[in-house]
C-alpha positions in Angstrom: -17.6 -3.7 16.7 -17.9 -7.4 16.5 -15.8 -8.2 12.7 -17.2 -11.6 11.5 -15.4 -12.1 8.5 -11.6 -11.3 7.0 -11.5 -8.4 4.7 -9.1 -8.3 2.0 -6.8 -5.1 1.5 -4.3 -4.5 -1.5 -1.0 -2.8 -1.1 0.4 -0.5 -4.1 4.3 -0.7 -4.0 5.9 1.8 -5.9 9.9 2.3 -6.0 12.1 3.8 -7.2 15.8 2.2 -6.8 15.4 1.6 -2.9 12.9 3.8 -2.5 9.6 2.8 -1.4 6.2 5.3 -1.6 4.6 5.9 1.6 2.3 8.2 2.6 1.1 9.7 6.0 -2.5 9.0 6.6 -5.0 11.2 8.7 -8.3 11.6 9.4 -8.5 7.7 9.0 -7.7 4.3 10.5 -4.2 4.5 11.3 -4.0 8.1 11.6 -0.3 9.8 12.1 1.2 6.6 10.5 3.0 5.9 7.0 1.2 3.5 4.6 1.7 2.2 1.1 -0.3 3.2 -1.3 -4.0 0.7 -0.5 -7.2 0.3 0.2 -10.1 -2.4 0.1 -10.4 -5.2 -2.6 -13.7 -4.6 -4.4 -16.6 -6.9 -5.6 -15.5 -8.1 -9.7 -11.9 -6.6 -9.2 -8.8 -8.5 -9.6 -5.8 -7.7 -7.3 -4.1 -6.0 -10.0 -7.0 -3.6 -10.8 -7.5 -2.9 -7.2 -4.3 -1.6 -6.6 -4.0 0.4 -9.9 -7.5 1.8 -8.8 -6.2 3.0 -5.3 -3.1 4.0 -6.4 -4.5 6.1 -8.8 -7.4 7.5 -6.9 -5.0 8.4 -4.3 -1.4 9.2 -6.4 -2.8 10.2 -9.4 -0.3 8.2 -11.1 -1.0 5.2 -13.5 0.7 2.2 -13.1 2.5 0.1 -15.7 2.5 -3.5 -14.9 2.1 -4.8 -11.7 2.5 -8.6 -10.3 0.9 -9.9 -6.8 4.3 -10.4 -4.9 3.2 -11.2 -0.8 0.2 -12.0 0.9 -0.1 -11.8 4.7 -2.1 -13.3 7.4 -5.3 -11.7 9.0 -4.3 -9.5 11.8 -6.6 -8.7 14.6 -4.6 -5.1 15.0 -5.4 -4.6 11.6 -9.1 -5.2 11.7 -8.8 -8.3 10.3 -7.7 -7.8 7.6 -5.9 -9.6 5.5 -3.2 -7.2 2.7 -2.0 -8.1 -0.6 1.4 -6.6 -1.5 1.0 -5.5 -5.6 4.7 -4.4 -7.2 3.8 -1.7 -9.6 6.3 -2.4 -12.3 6.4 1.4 -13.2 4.4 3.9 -13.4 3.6 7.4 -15.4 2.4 10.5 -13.7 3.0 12.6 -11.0 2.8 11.9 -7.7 0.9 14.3 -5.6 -1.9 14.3 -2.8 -5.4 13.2 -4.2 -7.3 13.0 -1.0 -6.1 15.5 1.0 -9.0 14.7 3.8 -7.3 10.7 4.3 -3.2 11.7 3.7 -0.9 14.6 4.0 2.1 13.9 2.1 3.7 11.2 -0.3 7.3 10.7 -0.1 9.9 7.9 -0.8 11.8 5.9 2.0 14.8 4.1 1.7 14.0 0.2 3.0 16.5 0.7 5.7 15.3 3.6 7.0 11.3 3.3 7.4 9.5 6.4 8.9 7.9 5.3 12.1 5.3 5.1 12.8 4.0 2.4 10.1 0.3 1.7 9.4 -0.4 -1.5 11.0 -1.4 -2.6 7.4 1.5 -1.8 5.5 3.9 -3.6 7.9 3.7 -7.4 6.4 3.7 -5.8 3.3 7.2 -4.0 3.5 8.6 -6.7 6.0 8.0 -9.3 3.0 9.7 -6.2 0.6 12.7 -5.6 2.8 13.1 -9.7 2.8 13.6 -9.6 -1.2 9.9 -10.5 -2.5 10.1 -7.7 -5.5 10.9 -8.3 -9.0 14.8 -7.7 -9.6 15.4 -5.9 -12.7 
């Protein structure tokens, strides 16, 4: 596959204290690996409503504010793409499995200790989030 152009992806973090909200994808790019909440940045979305969207389609939970906190660089190991880290402020809901066919489990990491392995798109993200780029209460 040839890519020709940079796609943009958007990263849903959700904490709770130093918890971050990972899940273990399958059946998808990146299978076997944990990944933040994300997906593709559609045509007339903002940043904002594309991470609520994902987070919601694949959570079930609704998030309450949320802020554009890191931007990375296109990676060629990531298709190209380019990710958007999104802080979800808070949130309401419970977390559970809404696609069962593209992840197995959600759960909540402590920074310091990140599952391995991580999806290749979700790295920058947390690697700007472990350096301090979230909102401080």
């Amino acid at each position: 596959m040839v890519v020709e152009h940079v796609r943009v992806g958007v990263q849903a973090i959700v904490r709770v204290e130093d918890r971050v909200l990972l899940g273990l994808r399958a059946n998808c790019f990146g299978a076997g690996t944990w990944g933040l909440p994300g997906g593709h940045l559609e045509l007339g979305e903002t940043l904002i409503e594309a991470a609520r969207r994902e987070l919601k389609e694949e959570t079930g939970v609704r998030a309450i504010g949320a802020r554009v906190v890191c931007v990375t660089d296109p990676d060629p190991a990531a298709n190209h793409h380019m990710q958007v880290g999104v802080e979800v402020l808070d949130f309401e809901g419970d977390i559970r499995v809404r696609e069962p066919e593209r992840c197995v489990s959600w759960e909540f990491w402590p920074l310091d200790a990140l599952p391995e392995p991580l999806f290749v798109g979700s790295v920058g993200v947390l690697r700007s989030v472990s350096a301090g780029a979230l909102h401080l209460p």
